[in-house]
C-alpha positions in Angstrom: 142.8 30.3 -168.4 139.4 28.1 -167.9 138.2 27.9 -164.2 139.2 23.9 -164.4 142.9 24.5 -164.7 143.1 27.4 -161.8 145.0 25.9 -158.4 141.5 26.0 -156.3 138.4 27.1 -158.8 135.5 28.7 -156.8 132.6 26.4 -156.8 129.1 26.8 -157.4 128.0 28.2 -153.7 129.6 31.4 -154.3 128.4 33.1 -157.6 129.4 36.5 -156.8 132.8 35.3 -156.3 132.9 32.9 -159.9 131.5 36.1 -161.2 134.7 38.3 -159.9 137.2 35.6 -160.4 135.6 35.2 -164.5 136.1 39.1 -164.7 139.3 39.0 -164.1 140.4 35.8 -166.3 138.8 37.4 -168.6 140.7 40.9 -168.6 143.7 39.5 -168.0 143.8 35.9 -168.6 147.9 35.5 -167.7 148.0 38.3 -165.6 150.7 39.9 -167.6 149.2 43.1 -167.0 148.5 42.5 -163.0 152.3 41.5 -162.9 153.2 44.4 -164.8 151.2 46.9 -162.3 152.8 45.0 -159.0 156.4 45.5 -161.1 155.3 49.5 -161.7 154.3 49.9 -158.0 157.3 48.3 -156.2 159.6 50.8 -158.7 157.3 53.6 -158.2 158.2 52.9 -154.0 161.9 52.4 -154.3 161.8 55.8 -156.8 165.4 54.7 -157.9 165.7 58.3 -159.7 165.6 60.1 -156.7 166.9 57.9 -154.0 169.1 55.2 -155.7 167.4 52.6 -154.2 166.6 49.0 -155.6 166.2 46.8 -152.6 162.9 46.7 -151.2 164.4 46.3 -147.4 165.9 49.9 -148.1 162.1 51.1 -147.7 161.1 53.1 -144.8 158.4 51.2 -142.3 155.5 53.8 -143.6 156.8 53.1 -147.2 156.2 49.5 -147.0 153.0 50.4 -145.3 152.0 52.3 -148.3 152.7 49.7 -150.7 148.9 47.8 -150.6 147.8 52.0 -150.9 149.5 52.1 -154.4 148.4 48.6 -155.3 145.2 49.2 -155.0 145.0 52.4 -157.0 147.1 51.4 -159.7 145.3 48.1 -160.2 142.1 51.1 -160.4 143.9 52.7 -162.9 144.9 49.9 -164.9 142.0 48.2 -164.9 140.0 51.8 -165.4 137.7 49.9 -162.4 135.0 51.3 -160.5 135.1 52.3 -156.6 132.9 50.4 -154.8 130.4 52.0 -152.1 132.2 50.5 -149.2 134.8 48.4 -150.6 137.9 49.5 -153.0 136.2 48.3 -156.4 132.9 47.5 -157.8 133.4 44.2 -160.2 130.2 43.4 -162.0 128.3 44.9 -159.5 129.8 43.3 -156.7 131.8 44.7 -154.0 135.4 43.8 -154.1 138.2 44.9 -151.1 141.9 44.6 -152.2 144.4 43.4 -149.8 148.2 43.4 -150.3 151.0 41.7 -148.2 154.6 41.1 -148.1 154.5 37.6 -147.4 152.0 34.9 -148.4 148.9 34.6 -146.3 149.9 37.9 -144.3 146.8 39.7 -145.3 144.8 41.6 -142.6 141.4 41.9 -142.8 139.5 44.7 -141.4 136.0 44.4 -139.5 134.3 46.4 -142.3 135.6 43.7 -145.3 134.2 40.5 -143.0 131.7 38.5 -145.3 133.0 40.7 -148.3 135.3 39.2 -151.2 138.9 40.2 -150.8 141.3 40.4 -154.1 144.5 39.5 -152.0 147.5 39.8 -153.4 151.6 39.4 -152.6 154.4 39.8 -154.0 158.4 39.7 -153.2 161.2 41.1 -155.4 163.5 38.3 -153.7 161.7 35.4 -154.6 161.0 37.3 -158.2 157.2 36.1 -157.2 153.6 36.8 -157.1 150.5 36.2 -156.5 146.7 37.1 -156.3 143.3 35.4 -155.8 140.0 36.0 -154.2 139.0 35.3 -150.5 135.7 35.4 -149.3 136.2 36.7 -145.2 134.7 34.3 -143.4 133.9 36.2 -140.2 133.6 32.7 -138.9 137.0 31.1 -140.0 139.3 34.5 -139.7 141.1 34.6 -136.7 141.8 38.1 -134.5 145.1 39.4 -135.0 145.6 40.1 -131.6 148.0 43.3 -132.7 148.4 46.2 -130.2 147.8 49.7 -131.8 150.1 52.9 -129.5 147.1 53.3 -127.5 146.7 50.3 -126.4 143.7 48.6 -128.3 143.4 45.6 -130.5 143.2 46.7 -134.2 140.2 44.8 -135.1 141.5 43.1 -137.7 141.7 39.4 -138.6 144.0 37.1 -140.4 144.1 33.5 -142.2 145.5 30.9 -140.3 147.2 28.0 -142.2 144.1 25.3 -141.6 142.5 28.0 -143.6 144.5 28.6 -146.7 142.4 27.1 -149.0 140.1 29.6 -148.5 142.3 31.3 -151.2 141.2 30.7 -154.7 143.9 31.5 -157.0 143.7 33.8 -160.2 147.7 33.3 -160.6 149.5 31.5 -158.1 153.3 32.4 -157.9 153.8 34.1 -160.9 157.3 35.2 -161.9 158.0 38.7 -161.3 159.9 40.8 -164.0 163.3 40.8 -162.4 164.8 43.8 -160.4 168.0 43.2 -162.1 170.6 45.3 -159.8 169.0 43.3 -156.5 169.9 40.2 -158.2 173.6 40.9 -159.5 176.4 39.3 -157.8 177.8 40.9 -155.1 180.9 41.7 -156.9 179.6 43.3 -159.6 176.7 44.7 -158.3 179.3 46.8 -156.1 181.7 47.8 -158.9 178.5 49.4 -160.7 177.4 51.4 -157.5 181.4 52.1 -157.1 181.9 53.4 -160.5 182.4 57.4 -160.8 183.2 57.2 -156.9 184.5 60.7 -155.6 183.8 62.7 -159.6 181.3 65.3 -159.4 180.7 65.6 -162.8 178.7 62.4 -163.8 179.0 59.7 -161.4 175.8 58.4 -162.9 177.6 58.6 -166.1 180.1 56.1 -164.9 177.9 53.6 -162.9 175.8 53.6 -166.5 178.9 52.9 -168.2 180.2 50.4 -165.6 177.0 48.6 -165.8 176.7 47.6 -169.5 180.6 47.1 -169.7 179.6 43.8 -166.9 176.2 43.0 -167.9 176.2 41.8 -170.7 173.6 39.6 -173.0 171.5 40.5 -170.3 168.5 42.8 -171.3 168.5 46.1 -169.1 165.1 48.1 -168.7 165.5 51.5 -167.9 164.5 51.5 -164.5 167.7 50.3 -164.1 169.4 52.8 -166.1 167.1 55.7 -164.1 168.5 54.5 -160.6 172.3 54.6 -161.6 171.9 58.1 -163.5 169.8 59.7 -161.1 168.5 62.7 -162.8 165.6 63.3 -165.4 166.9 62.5 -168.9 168.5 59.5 -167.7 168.3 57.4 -171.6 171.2 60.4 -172.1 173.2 58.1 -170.1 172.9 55.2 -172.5 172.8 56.8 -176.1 175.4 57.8 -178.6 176.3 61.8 -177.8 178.5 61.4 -174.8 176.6 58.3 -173.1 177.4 54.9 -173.0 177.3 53.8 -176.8 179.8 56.2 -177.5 182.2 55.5 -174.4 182.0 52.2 -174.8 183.2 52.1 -178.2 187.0 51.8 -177.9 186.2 48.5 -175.9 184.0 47.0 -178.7 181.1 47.0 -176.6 178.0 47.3 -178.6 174.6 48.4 -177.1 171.2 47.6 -178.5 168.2 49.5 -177.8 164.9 49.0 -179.2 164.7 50.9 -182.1 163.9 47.9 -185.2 167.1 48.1 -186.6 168.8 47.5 -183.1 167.0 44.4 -182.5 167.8 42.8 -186.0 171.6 43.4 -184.6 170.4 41.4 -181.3 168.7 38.9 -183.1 171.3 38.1 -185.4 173.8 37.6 -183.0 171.8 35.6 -180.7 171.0 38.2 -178.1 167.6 38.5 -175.9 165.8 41.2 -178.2 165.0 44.0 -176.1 161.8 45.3 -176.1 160.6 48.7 -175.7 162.9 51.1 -172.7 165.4 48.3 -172.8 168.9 47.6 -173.8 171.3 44.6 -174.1 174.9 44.8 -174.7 177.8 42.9 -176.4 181.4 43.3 -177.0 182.3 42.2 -180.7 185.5 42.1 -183.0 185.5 41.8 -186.9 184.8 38.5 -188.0 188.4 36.1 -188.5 188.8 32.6 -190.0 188.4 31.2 -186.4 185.1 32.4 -186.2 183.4 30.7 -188.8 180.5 29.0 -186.8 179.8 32.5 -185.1 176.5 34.5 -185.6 177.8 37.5 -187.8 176.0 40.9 -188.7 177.1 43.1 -190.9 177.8 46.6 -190.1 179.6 49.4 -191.4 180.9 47.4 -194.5 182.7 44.2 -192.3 181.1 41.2 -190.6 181.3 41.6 -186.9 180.8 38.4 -183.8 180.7 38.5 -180.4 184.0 38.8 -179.2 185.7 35.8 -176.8 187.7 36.6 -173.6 191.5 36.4 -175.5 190.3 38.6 -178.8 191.9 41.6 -178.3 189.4 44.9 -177.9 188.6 46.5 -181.1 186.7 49.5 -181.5 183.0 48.6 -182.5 181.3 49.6 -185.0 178.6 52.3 -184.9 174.5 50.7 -184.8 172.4 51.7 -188.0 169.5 54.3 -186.8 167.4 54.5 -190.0 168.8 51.6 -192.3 168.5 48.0 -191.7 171.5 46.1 -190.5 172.2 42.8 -192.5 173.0 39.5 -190.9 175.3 37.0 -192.9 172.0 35.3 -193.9 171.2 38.4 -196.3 
């Protein structure tokens, strides 16, 4: 993205920070990596596999604390950045601090970062938003936070106050962030998937798994997702043929695509988001009839199969090719 088309481009009285704010349009020039590391960190927190959790409000107070920690050393990692000296990174030379806050413009900024360039960054799994840019901390403009610590003593550290925003200078500017797809279910269904399995102590995971592609459907399903409702290590079991959820689903005609090649020709000839790699999409079909002649078809197992409509009755699907390429009706 060229520095005329950014929100608020730095000008020419702050080299270092055009120098920071080129590095990282140049790295990254979407930000589909940055967005990918905020996505990875806020999963990493709720740690779904152990605690079943996919709502950020479910964090402990320390937790959410710990969330800029994380940002900043995955962004380190990512990026395979430098530490700086005195700040969190050295970009080109240049010391860079990295702030992270749940809200927009909730960054607080410690006595040590004044005068020094800030990569501040937010992000909220309601909104399905982000963003990031470079402050410079104007010990002159920042404003005391007037917080408390327990022993009595101001913190020290400052804040932006609206007149002030614009000291922001955007790198990406409310971004969308990759959905958390069980925060944004309806309530209905999102409660028959945690339901599923209720009281069985053999797999309840099993179920919710189940439960979930049966209502999701044409929807693509990463396996975070699929982690958080099977809770335990192997939790892709829970989805593949050999007791998961391909094979249980079956009698209902519910198909499941992964991302192996042939599974997305499948998707893609029956008009389905293509999942890409750890994801899934499902799709209850029936043999192709006379009254679906305008349908998308693939052919599998010998006979033409479409997606299914509410009043066709349930037929057992057909199994997905693993090594041979399925043909659409366009072959």
């Amino acid at each position: 993205m060229p520095l005329f088309d950014l929100p608020h481009p730095v000008g020419d009285d702050d080299s270092e920070m055009a120098s920071v704010q080129q590095y990282w349009l140049t790295v990254d020039p979407a930000g589909k990596r940055f967005g990918r590391v905020l996505r990875d960190t806020i999963d990493q927190l709720l740690d779904g596999e152990h605690t079943g959790r996919f709502d950020w409000n479910g964090l402990h107070k320390t937790e959410k604390t710990h969330a800029g920690t994380l940002i900043e050393i995955n962004l380190l990692r990512e990026f395979e950045l430098n530490s700086g000296l005195d700040m969190d990174y050295l970009i080109r030379g240049i010391e860079v601090d990295c702030k992270f806050s749940q809200t927009p413009y909730g960054w607080m900024i410690p006595p040590e970062a004044l005068d020094e360039i800030c990569l501040v960054v937010w992000a909220d799994d309601w909104q399905k938003k982000w963003s990031a840019g470079l402050l410079r901390a104007n010990r002159t403009k920042l404003t005391t936070s007037g917080n408390v610590t327990k022993k009595g003593n101001r913190d020290g550290k400052f804040r932006l106050t609206k007149q002030d925003w614009n000291l922001v200078h955007w790198l990406w500017h409310e971004q969308p962030l990759e959905e958390n797809l069980l925060l944004h279910l309806d309530k209905d269904t999102q409660a028959a998937i945690l339901a599923a399995g209720a009281g069985s102590k053999r797999s309840p995971g099993q179920a919710k798994v189940n439960e979930l592609f049966r209502r999701v459907q044409k929807r693509r399903v990463n396996r975070t997702v699929v982690r958080t409702l099977a809770q335990q290590k192997d939790y892709m079991k829970r989805v593949r043929y050999n007791g998961g959820a391909r094979e249980k689903l079956r009698n209902e005609g519910i198909l499941i695509c992964g991302d192996y090649p042939n599974h997305q020709v499948v998707a893609k000839t029956l008009g389905l988001p293509i999942p890409q790699e750890g994801e899934s999409v499902s799709i209850r079909v029936v043999e192709a009839k006379p009254h679906h002649a305008c349908r998308p078809r693939v052919l599998l197992e010998g006979r033409y199969w479409v997606e299914a409509s509410p009043e066709d009755a349930r037929e057992r699907a057909p199994l997905l090719p693993e090594t041979k390429k399925a043909r659409s009706s366009e072959d």
